[in-house]
C-alpha positions in Angstrom: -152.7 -86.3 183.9 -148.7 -85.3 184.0 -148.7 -86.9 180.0 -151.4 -84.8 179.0 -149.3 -81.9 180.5 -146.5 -82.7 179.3 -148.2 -82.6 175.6 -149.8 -79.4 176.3 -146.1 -78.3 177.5 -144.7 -79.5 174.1 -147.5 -77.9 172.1 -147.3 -74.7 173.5 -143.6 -74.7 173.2 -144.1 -75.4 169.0 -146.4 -72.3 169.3 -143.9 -70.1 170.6 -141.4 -71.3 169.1 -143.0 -70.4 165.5 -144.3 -66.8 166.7 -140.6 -66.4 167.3 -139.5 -67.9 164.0 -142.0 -65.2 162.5 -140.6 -62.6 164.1 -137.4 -63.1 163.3 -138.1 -64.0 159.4 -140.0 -60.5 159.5 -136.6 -58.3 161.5 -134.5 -60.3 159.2 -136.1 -59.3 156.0 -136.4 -55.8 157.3 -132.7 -55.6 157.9 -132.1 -57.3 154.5 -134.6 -54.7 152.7 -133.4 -51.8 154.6 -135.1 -48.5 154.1 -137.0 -48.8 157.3 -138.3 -44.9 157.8 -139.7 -43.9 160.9 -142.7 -41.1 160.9 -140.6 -38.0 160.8 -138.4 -39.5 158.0 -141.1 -40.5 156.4 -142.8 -36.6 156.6 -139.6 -35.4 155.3 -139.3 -37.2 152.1 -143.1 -37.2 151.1 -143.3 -34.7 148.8 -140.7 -35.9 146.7 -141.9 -39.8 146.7 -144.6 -42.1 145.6 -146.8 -42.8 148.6 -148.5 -46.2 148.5 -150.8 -47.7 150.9 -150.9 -51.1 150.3 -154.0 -52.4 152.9 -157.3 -52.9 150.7 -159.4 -50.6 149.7 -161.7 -50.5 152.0 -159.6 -50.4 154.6 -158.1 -47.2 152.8 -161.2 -45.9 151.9 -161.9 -46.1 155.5 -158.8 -43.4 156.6 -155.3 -43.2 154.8 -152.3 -41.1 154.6 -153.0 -37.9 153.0 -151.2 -38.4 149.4 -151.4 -41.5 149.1 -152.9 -43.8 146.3 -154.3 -47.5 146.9 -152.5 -50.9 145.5 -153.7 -53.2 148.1 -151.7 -55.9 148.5 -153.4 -58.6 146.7 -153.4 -57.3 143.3 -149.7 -55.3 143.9 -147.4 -57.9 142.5 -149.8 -57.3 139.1 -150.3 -53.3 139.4 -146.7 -52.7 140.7 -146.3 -51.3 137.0 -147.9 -48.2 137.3 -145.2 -47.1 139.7 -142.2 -45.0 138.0 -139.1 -46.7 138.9 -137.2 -43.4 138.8 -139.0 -42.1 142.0 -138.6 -43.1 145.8 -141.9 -45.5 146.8 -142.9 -45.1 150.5 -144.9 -48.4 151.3 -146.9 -48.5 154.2 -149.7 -50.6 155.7 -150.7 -51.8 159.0 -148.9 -55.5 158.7 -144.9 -55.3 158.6 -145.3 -58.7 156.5 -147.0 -57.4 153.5 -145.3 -54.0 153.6 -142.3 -56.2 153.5 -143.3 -58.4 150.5 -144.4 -55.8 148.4 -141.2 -53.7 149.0 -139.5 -57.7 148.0 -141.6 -57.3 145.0 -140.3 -53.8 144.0 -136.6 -54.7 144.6 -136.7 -57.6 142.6 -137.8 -55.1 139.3 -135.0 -53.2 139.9 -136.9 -50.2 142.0 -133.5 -48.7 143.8 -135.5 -46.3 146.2 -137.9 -48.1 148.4 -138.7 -47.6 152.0 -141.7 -48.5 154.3 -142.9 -46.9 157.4 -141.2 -48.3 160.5 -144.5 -48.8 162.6 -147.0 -48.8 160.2 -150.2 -46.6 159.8 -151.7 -47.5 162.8 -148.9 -45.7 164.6 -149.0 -43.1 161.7 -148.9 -39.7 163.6 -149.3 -37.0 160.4 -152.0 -36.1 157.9 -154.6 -38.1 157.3 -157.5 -38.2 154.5 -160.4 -40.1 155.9 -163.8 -40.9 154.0 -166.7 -38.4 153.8 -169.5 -39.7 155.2 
């Protein structure tokens, strides 16, 4: 019995010690990124950016920021294009790690002006455009 503890023991150490490895991948990417925007800095800059919502489109279908226009994740590294590169982008979605990736994506074709909301839509507290029914 103590072995098969001690195997659990290690096992769930592994766990935590990649949920932790996660975390910090994700912080340090966001520091490395930067443009981290929390909701009212977010508000503030709106009308002057390109809002993208990069969740899929049901899921923005479903209830987005009001503004905002759909490349979901998935196809972003291929639709990217149709953003001006001239114009702040303001990437949100409800995962840190793909808001993260696409903002990556962006950065490395030379978009100077990206940032991502700090909590995601989930803790989105402004407008919001949600599907007629």
């Amino acid at each position: 019995m103590t072995n098969f503890l001690i195997v659990l023991d290690v096992i769930l150490g592994v766990i935590l010690l990649g949920f932790l490895g996660f975390w910090a991948y994700n912080r340090i990417q966001a520091k490395r990124l930067g443009g981290e925007l929390t909701n009212e800095e977010f508000k503030a800059g709106m009308r002057k950016a390109q809002i993208i919502d990069v969740r899929e489109a049901n899921e923005f279908k479903h209830e987005h920021i009001d503004g905002a226009r759909n490349i979901p994740y998935t196809m972003f590294k291929y639709q990217y294009t149709e953003l001006r590169p001239d114009l702040p982008v303001y990437l949100y979605s409800d995962s840190l790690t793909m808001t993260l990736r696409c903002a990556s994506i962006l950065r490395k074709h030379n978009f100077a002006k990206v940032f991502y909301l700090k909590d995601g839509f989930s803790q989105w507290d402004g407008r919001k455009k949600a599907a007629k029914n």
